[in-house]
C-alpha positions in Angstrom: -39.2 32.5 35.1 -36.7 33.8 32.9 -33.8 31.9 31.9 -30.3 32.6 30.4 -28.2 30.6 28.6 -24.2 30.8 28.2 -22.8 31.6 24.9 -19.7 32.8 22.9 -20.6 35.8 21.0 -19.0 37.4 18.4 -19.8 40.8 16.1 -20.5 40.1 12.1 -16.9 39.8 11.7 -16.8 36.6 13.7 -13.2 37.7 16.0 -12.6 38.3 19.1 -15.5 36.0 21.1 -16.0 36.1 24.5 -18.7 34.6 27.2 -21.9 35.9 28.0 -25.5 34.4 30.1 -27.8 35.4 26.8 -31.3 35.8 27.7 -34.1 36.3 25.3 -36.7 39.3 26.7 -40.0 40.1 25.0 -41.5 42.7 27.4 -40.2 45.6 30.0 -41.2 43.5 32.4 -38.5 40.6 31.0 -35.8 43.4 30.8 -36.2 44.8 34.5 -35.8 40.9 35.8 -32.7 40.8 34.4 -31.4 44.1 36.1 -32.7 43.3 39.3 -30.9 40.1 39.2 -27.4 42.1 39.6 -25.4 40.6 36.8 -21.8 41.6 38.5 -20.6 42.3 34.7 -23.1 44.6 33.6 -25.9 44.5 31.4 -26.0 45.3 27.3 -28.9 44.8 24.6 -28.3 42.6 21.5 -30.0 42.7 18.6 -29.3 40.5 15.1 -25.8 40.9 15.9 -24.7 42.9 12.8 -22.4 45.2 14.4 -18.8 44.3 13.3 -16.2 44.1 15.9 -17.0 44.3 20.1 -20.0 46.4 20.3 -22.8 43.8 21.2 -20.3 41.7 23.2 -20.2 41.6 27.3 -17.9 39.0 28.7 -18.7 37.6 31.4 -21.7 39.7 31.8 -25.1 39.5 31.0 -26.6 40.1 27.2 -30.2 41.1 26.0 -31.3 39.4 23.3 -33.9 41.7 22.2 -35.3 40.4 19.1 -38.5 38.9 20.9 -39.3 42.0 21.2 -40.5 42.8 17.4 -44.2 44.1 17.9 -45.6 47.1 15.4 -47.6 49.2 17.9 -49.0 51.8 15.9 -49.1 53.2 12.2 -50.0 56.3 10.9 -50.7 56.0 6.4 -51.2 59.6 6.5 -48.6 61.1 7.9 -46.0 57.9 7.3 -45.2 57.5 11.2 -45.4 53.8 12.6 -44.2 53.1 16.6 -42.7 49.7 16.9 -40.6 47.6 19.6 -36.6 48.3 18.9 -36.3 44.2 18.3 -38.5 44.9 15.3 -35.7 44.6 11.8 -35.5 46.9 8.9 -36.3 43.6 6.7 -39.8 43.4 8.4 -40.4 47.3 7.9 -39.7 46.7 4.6 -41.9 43.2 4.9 -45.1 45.5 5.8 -44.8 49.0 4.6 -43.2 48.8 1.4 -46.6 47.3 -0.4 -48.6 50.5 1.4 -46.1 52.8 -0.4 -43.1 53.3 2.8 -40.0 52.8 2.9 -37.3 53.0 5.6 -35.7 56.2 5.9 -32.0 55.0 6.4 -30.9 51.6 5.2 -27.2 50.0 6.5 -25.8 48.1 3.5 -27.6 45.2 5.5 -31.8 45.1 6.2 -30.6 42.3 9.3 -30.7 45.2 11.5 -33.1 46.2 14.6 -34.6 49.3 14.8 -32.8 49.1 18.9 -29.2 48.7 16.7 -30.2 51.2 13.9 -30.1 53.8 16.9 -27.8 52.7 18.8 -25.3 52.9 16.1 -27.2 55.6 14.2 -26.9 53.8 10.9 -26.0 55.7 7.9 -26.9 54.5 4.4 -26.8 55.8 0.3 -28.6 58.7 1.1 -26.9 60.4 4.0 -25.8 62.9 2.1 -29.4 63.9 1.4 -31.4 62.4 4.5 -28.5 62.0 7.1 -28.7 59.4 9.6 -31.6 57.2 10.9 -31.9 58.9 14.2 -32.7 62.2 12.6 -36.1 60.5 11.7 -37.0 59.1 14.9 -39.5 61.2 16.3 -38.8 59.9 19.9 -38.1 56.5 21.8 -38.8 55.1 25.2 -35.6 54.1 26.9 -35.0 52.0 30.0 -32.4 53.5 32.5 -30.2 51.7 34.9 -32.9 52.8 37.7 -35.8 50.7 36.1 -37.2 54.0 35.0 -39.0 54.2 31.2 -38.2 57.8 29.9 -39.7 59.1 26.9 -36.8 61.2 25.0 -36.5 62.9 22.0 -34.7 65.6 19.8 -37.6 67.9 22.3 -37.9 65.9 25.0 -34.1 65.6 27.3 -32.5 66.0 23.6 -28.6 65.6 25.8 -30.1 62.1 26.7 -31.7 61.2 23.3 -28.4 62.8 21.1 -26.2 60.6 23.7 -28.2 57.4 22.6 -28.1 58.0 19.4 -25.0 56.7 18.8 -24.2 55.7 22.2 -23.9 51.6 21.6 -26.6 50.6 23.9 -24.4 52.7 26.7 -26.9 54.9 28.1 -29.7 52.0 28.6 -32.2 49.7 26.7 -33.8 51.0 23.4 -37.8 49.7 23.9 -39.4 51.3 21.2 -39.8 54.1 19.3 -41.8 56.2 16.6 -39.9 56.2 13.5 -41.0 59.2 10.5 -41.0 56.9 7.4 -40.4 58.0 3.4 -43.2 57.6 0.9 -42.4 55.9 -2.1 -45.0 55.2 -5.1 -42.9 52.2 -6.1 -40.6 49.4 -5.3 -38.3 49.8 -8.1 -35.2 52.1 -8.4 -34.0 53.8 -11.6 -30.0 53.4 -11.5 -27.0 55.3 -13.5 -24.3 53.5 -13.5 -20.4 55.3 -14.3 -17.4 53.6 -14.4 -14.3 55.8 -13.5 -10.9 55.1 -13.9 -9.2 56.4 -10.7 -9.7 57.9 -7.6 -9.5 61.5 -8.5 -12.0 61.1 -11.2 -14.6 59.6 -8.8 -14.1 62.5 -6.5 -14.8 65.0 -9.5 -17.5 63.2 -10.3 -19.4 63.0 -6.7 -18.5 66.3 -6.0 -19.8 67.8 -9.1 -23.2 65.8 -9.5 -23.9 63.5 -6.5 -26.6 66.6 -5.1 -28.3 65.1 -8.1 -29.0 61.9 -6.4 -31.2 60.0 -3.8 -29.1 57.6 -2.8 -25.2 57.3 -4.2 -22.4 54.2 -3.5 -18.9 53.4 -5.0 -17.3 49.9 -5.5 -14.1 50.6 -5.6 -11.2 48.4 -6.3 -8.4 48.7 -3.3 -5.9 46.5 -5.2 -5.3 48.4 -8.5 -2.1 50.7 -8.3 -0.4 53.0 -10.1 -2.9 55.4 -12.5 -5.3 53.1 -12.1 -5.4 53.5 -8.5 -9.1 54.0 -6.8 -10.8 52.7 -9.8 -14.5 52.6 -9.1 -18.2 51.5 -10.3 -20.7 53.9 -9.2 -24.2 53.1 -8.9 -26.8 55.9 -7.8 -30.5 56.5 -8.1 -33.7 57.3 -6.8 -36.8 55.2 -6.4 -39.0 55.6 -9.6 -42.3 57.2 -10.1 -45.1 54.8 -11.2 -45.3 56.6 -14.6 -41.6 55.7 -15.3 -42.1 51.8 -14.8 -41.5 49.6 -17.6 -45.3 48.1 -18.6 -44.6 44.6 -16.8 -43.9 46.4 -13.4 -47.0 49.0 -13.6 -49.8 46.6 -12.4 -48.0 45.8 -9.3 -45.7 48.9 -8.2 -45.3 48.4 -4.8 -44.4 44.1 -5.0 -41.3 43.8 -2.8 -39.6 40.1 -1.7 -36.6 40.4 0.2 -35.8 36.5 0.2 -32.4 34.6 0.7 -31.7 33.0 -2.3 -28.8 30.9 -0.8 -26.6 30.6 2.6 -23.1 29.9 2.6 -21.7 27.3 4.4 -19.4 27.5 7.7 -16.2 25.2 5.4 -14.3 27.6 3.7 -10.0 28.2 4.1 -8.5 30.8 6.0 -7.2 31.8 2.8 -9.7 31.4 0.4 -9.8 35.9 0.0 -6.4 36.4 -0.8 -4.9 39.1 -3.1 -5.3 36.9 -6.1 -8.3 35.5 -5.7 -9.3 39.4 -4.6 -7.3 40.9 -7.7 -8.9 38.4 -10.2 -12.5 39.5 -8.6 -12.1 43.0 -9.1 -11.3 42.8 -12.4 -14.2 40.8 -13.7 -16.4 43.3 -11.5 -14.6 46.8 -13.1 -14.7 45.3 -16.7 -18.4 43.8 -16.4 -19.9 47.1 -15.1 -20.8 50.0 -17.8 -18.5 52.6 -18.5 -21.9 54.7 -18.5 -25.5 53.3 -18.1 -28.6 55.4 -17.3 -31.9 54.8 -15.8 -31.9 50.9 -15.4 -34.8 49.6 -13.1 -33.5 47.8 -9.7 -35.2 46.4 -7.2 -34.3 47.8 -3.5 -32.7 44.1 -2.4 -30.0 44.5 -6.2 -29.7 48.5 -5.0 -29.6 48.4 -1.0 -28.9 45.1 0.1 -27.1 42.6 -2.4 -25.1 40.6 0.4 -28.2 39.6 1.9 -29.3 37.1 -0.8 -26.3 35.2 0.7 -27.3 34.0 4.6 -24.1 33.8 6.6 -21.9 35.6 3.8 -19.7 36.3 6.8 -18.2 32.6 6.3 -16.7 33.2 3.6 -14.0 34.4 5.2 -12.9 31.8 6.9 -12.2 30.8 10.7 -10.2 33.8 10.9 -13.2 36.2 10.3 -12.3 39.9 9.2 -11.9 43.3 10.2 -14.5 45.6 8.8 -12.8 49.2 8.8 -14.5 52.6 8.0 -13.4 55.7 8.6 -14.1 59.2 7.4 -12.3 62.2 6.8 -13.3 66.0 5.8 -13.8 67.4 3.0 -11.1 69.8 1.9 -8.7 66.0 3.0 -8.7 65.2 0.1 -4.8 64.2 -0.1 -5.5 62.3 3.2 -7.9 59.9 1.0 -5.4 59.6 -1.5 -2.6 58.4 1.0 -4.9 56.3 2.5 -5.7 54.6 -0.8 -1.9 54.4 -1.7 -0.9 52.2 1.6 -4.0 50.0 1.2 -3.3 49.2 -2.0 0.7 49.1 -1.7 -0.1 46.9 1.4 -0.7 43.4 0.2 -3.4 42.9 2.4 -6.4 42.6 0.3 -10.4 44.2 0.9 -13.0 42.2 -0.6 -15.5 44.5 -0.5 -14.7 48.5 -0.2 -17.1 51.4 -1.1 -16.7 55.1 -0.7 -19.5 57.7 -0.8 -19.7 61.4 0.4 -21.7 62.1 3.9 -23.8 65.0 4.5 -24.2 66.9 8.3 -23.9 64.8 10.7 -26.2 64.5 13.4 -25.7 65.7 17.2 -25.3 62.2 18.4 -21.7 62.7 21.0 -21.0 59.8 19.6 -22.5 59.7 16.1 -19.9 59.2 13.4 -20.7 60.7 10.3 -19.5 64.2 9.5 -19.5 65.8 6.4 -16.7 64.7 3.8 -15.5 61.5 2.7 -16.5 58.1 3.8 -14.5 54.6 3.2 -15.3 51.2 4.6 -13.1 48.2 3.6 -13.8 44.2 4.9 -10.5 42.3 4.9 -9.4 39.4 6.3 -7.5 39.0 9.3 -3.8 38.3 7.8 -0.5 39.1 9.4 0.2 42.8 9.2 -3.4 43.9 9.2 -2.4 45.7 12.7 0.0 47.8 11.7 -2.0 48.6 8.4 -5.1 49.7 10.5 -2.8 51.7 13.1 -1.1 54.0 10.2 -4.7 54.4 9.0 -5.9 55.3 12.4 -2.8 58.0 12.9 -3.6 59.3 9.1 -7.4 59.7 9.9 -6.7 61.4 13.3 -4.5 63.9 11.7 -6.8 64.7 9.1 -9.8 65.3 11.6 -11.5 62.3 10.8 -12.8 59.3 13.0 -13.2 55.5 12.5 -17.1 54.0 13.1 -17.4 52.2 16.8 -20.2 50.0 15.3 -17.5 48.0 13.2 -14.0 48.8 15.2 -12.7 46.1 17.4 -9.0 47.5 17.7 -8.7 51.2 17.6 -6.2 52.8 20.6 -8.0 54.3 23.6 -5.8 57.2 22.9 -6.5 57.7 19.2 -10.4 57.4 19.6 -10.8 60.2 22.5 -8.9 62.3 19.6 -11.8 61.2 16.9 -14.9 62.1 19.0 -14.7 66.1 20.5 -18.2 64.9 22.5 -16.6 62.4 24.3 -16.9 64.0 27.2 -20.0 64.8 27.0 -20.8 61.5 26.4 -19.2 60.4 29.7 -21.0 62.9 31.4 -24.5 61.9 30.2 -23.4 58.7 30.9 -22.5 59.0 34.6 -25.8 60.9 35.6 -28.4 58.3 33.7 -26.0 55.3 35.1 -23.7 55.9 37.6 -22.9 52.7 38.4 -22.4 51.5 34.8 -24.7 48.9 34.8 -24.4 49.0 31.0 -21.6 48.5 29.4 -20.1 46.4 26.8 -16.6 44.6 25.3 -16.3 47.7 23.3 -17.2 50.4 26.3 -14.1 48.5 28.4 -11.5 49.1 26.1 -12.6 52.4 25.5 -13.5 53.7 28.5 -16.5 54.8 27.5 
């Protein structure tokens, strides 16, 4: 018999926690005992819990935790296909396909990330402005609906369902698996350029003039610098290497990949320990250490994709407090609403750790998906006295300019503001109410919403 257990969950971000009865599932059959059971606060599926802000939270409710469910069902070498359980992570993927020459299709700035979450959120990564988001690779996925039913769904099979999940926050039921169109690679090693530019309107000429050159393309860019040096960035793209272009050490073994934690950081660090000096001082050793110009240096994909993940629990670094990870894009053709955004961060005080800007492609149909084409920012700072009124003028700024904010890291965005942001919205409700009428699935983040 299946049993839950009460916890306070959080989202990466580590604010806001509320109450749930967690209960581990490994099989349909695990999933449909815990909706007959009637949880009078709804159900919602978990996975490794990377989402920022509310998204994976359901107080008082009842909460999936779907990782047990992390089978590979099929694979396909020929054709690059495999069909896994959603509890199954990127890191594994990586884990067992990257040595037969695959590689995941759409990477978060994280691996710690189900394939479940990669949909539900319809992760974006380095190359969306080549490859677009990861749900535009799955080929289809079995979901289970409020009425206990499994449905098959797909961009060609009930694609108003399937666009409505993708996207949808675990909203429109529970992700089970799904066949997932992979990316062949001959190697495990990345060849990276490397530019250093000294403002924000010279890394906008730059992406806009050469980023089509690229795989994959990424910005660190420093929030705190002012004045002309305002938007100051290092920018780091690539492409995975051929065999033929690996140095003679990496040739005998093109396709090694070790995605290990090299340390973990522990839960004792001050509120304040990320403040603007500390912040200020950072950026500056990062800008002066990076090249001014650097081409064709061999990475491997943990250095390129995933450098936070060396660190387990990185997240405490931030202290008690947590932090707000905010990320919002805006069109192209706004630029000027960039540029105002990038003035009131950095006149703000507050101070982001950790911001990177890159350029999105199409977006997919997902209602709720949240790239569009245009410009991209996402900034982690710490929670600090005046951060709400910081993120508000944002929000008013991005609305204005036709942009949206992500729902798989806000926490805090108006009800008002975020039915502005997403034109499917309704849609989206609609979909919802005919698969689940009685919202048996719902979440923190589908409350304040009103999703």
């Amino acid at each position: 018999m299946l049993s839950g257990r009460r916890e306070w969950l959080t989202g990466w971000g580590r604010t806001a926690p509320t109450p749930a009865t967690v209960t581990t599932v490994g099989s349909v059959e695990d999933v449909c005992a815990v909706l007959r059971s009637g949880a009078p606060r709804g159900v919602l599926a978990r996975g490794l819990a990377r989402s920022y802000g509310d998204a994976a939270q359901n107080a008082g409710g009842a909460v999936l935790d779907t990782t047990a469910l992390d089978r590979v069902l099929d694979v396909d070498l020929a054709t690059g296909s495999v069909e896994v359980e959603a509890g199954v992570s990127l890191d594994r993927l990586m884990t067992l396909f990257v040595p037969l020459g695959l590689f995941v299709p759409v990477t978060a700035g994280t691996r710690y990330v189900t394939v479940g979450g990669a949909i539900a959120a319809d992760i974006h990564g380095k190359n969306h402005h080549q490859a677009g988001s990861f749900s535009r690779h799955v080929q289809w996925l079995d979901l289970l609906t409020a009425d206990g039913q499994v449905r098959r769904i797909g961009p060609d099979r009930d694609p108003e369902l399937f666009w409505a999940t993708a996207g949808g926050m675990g909203l429109t039921g529970v992700v089970l698996r799904a066949r997932v169109q992979m990316k062949p690679i001959e190697t495990s090693r990345l060849l990276v350029d490397t530019d250093r530019t000294p403002d924000l309107d010279a890394l906008m000429d730059l992406l806009t003039t050469t980023d089509h050159l690229y795989d994959y393309s990424v910005a660190w860019i420093d929030c705190v610098a002012r004045g002309a040096r305002m938007g100051r960035s290092v920018l780091t793209r690539g492409r995975f290497a051929r065999r033929d272009e690996l140095p003679a050490e990496h040739r005998d073994d093109p396709l090694r990949y070790s995605g290990s934690v090299r340390l973990s950081a522990p839960d004792v660090f001050p509120p304040k320990l990320l403040n603007l000096a500390t912040v200020a001082a950072f950026n500056e050793l990062w800008y002066r250490k990076a090249p001014k110009r650097k081409r064709g240096q061999v990475q491997s994909i943990p250095t390129f994709f995933h450098p936070l993940d060396g660190v387990g629990g990185w997240n405490h670094v931030y202290g008690p407090r947590g932090f707000v990870q905010y990320q919002f894009v805006v069109p192209f053709g706004q630029e000027d609403a960039m540029r105002t955004a990038m003035q009131r961060i950095s006149s703000s005080g507050t101070a982001s750790f950790l911001a990177v800007l890159k350029r999105f492609g199409d977006g997919d149909p997902g209602l709720l998906s949240f790239p569009q084409p245009g410009w991209t920012l996402a900034l982690d700072i710490p929670v600090v006295e005046g951060l709400a009124g910081l993120l508000d003028e944002l929000d008013e700024l991005v609305v204005a300019a036709g942009g949206r904010i992500y729902l798989a890291k806000d926490s805090r965005v108006r009800p008002d503001l975020f039915e502005r942001m997403y034109p499917q919205l309704d849609r989206f409700r609609a979909v919802r109410a005919r698969i689940d009428p009685d919202g048996v699935f719902t979440s923190d983040l589908a409350r304040r919403l009103s999703l």
